[in-house]
Chimera marker file (.cmm) of the C-alpha trace (Angstrom):
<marker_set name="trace">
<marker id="1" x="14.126" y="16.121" z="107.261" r="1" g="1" b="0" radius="0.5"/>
<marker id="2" x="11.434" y="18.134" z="106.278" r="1" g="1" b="0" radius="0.5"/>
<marker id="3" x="8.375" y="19.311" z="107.541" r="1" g="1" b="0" radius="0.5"/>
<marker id="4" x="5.118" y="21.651" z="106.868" r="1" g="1" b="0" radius="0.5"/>
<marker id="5" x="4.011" y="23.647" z="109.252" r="1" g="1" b="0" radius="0.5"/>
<marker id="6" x="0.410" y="25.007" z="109.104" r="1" g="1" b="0" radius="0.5"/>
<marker id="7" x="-0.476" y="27.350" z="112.008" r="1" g="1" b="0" radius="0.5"/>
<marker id="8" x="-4.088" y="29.479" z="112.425" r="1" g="1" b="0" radius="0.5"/>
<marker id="9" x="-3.998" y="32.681" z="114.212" r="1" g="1" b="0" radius="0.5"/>
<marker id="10" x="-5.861" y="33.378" z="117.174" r="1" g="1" b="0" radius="0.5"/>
<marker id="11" x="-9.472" y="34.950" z="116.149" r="1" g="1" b="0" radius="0.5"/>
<marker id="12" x="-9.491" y="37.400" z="118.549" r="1" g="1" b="0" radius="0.5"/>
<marker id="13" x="-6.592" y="39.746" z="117.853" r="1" g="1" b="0" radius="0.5"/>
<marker id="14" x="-4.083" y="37.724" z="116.085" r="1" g="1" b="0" radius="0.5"/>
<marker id="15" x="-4.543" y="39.804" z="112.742" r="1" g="1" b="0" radius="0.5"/>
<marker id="16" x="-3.735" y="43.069" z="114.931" r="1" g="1" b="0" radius="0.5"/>
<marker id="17" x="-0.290" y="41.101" z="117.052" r="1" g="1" b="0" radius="0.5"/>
<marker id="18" x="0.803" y="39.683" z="113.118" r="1" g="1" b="0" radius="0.5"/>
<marker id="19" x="0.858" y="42.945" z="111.494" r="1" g="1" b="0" radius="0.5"/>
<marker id="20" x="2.379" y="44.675" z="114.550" r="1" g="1" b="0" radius="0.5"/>
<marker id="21" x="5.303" y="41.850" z="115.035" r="1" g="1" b="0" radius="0.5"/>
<marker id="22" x="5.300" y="40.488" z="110.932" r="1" g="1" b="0" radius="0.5"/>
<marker id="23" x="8.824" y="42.277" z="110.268" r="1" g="1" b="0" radius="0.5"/>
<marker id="24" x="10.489" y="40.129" z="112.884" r="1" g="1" b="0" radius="0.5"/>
<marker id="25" x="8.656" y="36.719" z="111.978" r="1" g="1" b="0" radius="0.5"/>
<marker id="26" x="9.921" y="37.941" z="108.399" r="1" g="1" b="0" radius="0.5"/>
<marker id="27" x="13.581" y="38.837" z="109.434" r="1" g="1" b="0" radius="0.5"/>
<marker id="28" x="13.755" y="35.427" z="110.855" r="1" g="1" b="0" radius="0.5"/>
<marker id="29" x="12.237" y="33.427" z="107.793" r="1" g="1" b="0" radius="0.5"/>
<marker id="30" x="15.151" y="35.646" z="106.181" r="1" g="1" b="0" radius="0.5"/>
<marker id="31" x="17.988" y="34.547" z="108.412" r="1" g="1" b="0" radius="0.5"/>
<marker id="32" x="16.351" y="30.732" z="108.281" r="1" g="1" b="0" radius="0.5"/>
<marker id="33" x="16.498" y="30.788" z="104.526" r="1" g="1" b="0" radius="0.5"/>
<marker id="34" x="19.489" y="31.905" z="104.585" r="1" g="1" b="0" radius="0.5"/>
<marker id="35" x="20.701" y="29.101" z="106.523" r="1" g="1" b="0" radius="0.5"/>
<marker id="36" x="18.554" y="26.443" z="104.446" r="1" g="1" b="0" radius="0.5"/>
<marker id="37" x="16.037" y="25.693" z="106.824" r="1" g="1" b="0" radius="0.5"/>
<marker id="38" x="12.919" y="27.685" z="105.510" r="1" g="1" b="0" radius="0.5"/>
<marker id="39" x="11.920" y="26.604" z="101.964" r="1" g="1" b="0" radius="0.5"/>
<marker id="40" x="8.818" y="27.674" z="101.212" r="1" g="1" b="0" radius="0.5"/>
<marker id="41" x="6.070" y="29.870" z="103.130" r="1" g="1" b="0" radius="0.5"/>
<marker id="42" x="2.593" y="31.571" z="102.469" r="1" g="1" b="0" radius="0.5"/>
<marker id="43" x="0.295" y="33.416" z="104.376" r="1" g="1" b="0" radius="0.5"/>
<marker id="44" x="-3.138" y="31.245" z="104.640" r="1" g="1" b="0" radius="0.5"/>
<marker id="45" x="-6.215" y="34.311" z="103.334" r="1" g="1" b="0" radius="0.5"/>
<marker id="46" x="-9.696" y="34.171" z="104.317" r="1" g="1" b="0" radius="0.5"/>
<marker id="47" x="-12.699" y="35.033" z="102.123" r="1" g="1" b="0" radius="0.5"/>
<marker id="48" x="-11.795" y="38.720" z="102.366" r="1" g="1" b="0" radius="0.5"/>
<marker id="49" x="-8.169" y="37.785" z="101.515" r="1" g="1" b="0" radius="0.5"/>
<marker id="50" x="-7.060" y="38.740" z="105.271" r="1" g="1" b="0" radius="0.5"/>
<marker id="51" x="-3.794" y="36.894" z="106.762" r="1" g="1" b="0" radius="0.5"/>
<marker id="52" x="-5.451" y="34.320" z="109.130" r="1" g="1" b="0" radius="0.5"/>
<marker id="53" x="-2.497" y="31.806" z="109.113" r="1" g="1" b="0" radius="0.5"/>
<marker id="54" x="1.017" y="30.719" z="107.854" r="1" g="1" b="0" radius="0.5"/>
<marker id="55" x="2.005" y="27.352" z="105.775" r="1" g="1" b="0" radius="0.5"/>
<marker id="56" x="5.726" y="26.979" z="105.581" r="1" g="1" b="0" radius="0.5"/>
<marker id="57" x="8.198" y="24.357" z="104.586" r="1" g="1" b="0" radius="0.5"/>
<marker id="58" x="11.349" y="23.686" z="106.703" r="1" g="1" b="0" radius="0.5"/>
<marker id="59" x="13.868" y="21.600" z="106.803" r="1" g="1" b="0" radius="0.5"/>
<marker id="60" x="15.878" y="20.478" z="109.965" r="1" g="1" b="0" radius="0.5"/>
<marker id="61" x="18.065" y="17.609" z="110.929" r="1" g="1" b="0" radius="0.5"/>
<marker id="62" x="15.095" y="15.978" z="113.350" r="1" g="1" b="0" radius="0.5"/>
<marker id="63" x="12.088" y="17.628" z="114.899" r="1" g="1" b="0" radius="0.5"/>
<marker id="64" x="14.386" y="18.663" z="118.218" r="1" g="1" b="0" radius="0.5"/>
<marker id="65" x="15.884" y="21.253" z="115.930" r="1" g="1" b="0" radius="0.5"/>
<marker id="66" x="12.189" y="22.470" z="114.650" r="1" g="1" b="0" radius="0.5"/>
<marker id="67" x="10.826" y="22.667" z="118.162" r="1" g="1" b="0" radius="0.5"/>
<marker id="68" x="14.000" y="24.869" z="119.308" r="1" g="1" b="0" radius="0.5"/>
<marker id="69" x="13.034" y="27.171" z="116.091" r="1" g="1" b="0" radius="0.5"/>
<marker id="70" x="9.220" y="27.530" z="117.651" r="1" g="1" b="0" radius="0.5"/>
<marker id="71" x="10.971" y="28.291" z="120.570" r="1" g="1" b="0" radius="0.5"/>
<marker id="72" x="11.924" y="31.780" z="119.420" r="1" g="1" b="0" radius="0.5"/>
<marker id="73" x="9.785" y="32.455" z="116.637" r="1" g="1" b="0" radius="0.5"/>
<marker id="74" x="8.108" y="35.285" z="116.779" r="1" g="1" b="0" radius="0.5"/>
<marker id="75" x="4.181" y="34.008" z="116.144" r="1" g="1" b="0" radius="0.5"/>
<marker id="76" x="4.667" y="31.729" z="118.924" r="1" g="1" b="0" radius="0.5"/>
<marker id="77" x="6.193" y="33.815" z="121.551" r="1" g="1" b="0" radius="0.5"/>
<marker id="78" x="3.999" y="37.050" z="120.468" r="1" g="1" b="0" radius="0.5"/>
<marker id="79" x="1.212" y="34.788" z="120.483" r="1" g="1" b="0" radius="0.5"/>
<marker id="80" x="-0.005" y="35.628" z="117.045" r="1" g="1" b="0" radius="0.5"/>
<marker id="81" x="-0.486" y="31.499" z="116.266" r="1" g="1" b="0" radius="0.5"/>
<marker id="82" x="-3.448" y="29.549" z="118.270" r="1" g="1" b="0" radius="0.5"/>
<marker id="83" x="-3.512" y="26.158" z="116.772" r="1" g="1" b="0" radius="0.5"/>
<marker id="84" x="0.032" y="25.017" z="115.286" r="1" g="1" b="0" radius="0.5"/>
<marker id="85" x="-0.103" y="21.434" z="113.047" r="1" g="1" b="0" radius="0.5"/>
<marker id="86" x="3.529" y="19.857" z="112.136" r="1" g="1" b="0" radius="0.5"/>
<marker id="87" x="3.898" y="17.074" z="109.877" r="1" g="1" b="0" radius="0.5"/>
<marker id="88" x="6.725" y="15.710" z="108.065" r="1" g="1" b="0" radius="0.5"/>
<marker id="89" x="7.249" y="16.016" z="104.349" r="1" g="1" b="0" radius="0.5"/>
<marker id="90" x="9.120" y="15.275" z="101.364" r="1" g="1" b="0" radius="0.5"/>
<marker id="91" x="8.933" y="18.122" z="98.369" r="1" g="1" b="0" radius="0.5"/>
<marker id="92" x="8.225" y="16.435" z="95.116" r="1" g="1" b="0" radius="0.5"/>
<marker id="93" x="11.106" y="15.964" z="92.546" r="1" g="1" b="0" radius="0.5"/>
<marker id="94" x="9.132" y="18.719" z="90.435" r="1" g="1" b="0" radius="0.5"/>
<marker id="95" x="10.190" y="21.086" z="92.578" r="1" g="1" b="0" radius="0.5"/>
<marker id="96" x="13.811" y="20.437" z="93.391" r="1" g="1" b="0" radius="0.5"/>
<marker id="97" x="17.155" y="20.154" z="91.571" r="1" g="1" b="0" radius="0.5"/>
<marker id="98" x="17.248" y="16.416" z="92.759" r="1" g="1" b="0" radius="0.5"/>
<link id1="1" id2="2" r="1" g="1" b="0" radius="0.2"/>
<link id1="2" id2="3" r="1" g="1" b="0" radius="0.2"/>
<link id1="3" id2="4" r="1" g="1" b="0" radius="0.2"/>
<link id1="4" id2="5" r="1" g="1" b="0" radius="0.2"/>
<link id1="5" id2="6" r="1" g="1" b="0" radius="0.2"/>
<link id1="6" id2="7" r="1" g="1" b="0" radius="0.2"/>
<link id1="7" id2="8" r="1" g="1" b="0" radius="0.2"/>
<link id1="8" id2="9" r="1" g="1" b="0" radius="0.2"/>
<link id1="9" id2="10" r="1" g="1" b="0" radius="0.2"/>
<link id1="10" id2="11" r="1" g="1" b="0" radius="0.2"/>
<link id1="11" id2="12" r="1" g="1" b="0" radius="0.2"/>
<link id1="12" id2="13" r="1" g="1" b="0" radius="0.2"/>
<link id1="13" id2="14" r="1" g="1" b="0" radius="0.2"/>
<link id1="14" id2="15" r="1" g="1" b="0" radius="0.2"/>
<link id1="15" id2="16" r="1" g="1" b="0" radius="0.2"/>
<link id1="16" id2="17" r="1" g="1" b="0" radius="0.2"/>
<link id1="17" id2="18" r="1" g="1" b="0" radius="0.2"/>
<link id1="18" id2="19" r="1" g="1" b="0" radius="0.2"/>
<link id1="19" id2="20" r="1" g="1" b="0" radius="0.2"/>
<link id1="20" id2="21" r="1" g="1" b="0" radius="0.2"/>
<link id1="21" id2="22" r="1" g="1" b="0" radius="0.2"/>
<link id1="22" id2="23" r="1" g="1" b="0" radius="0.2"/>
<link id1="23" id2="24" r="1" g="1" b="0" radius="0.2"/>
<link id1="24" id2="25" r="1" g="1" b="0" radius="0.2"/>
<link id1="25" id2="26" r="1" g="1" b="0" radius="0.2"/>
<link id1="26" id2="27" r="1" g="1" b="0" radius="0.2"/>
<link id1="27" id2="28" r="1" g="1" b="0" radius="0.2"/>
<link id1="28" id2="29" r="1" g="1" b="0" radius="0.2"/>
<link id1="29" id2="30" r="1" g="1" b="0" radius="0.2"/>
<link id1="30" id2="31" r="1" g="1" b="0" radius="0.2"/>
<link id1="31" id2="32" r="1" g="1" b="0" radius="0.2"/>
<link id1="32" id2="33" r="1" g="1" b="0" radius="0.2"/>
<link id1="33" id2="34" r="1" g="1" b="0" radius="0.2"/>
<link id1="34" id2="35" r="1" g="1" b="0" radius="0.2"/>
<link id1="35" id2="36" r="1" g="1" b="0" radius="0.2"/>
<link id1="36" id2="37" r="1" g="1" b="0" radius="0.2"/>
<link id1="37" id2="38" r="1" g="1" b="0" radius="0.2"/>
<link id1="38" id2="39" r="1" g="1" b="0" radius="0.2"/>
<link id1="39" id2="40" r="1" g="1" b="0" radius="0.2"/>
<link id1="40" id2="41" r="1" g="1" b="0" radius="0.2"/>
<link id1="41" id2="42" r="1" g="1" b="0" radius="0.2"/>
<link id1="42" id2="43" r="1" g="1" b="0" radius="0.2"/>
<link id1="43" id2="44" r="1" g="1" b="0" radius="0.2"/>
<link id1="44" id2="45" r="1" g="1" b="0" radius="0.2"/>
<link id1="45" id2="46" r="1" g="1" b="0" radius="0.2"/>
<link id1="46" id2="47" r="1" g="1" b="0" radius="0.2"/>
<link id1="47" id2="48" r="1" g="1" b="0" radius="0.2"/>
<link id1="48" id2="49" r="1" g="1" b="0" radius="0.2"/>
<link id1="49" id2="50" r="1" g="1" b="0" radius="0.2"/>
<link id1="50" id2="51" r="1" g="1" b="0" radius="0.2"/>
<link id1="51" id2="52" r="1" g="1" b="0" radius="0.2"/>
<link id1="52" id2="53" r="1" g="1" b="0" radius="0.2"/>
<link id1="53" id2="54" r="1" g="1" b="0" radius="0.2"/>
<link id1="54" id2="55" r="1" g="1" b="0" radius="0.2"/>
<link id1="55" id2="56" r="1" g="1" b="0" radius="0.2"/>
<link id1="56" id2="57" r="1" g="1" b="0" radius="0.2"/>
<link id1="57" id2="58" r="1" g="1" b="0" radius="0.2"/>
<link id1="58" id2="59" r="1" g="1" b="0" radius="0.2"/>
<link id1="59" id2="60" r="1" g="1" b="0" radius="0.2"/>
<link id1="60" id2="61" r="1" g="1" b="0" radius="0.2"/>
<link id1="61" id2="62" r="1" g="1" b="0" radius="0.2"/>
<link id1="62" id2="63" r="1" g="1" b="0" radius="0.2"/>
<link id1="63" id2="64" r="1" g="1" b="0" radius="0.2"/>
<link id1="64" id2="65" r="1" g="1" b="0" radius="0.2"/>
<link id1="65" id2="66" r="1" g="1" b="0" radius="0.2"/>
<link id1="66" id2="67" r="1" g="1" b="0" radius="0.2"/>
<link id1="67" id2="68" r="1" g="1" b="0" radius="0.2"/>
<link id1="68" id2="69" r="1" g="1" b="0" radius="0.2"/>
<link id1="69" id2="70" r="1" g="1" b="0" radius="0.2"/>
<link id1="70" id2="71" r="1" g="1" b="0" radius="0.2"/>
<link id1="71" id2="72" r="1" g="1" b="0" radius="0.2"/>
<link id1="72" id2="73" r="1" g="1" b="0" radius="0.2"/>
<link id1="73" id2="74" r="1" g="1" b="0" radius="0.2"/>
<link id1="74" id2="75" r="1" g="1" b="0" radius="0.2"/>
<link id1="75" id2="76" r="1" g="1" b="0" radius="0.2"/>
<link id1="76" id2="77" r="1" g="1" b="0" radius="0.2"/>
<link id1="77" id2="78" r="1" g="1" b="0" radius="0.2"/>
<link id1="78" id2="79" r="1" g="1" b="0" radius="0.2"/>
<link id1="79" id2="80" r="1" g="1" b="0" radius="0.2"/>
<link id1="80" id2="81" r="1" g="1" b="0" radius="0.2"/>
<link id1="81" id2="82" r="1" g="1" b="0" radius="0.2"/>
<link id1="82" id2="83" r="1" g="1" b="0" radius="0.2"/>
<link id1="83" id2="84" r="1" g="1" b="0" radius="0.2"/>
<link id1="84" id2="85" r="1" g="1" b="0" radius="0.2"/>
<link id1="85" id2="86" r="1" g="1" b="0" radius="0.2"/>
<link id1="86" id2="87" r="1" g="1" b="0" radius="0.2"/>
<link id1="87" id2="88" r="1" g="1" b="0" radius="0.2"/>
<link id1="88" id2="89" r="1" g="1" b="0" radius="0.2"/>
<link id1="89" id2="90" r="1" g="1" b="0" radius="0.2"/>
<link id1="90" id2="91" r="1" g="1" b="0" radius="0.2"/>
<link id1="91" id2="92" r="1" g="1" b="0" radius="0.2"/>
<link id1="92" id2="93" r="1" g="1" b="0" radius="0.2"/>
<link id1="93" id2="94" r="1" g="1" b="0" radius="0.2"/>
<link id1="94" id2="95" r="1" g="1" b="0" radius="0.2"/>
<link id1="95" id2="96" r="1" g="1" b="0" radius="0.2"/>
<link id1="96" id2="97" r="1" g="1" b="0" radius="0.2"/>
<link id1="97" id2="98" r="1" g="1" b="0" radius="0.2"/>
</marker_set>
């Protein structure tokens, strides 16, 4: 199943936590991706094109398996991610080998 995930950092020093924990939130997307769970991600800019949030596509067996993931990722537990939205998807035939 898959699902996006758009999450906006906190306003008051989430831009400082991101760039001081972003190589383990990255080494993680790595290892996901590796494993075929992370598909897609981008970092959401603001008008001065500064990180203020993530948008990434996943894919798990159910939402049980996502939540453990949020569990130990990095922008949760570091608290760089204030408002988290998770919806299920389905990437278009454009953009897959299917």
């Amino acid at each position: 199943m898959q699902f996006v995930v758009i999450a906006y950092d906190y306003k008051k020093g989430g831009l400082k936590r991101r760039l001081k924990i972003r190589s383990k939130h990255i080494g993680l997307g790595d290892k996901m991706k590796a494993e075929g769970n992370y598909l897609m991600g981008a970092a959401i800019l603001d008008k001065q094109n500064k990180m203020i949030g993530s948008i990434m596509i996943l894919e798990y067996p159910s939402r049980k398996e996502l939540d453990t993931w949020l569990k130990v990722e990095p922008y949760v537990t570091d608290k760089v991610w204030e408002k988290i939205e998770i919806r299920p998807c389905k990437i278009g035939p454009s953009f897959t080998n299917s």
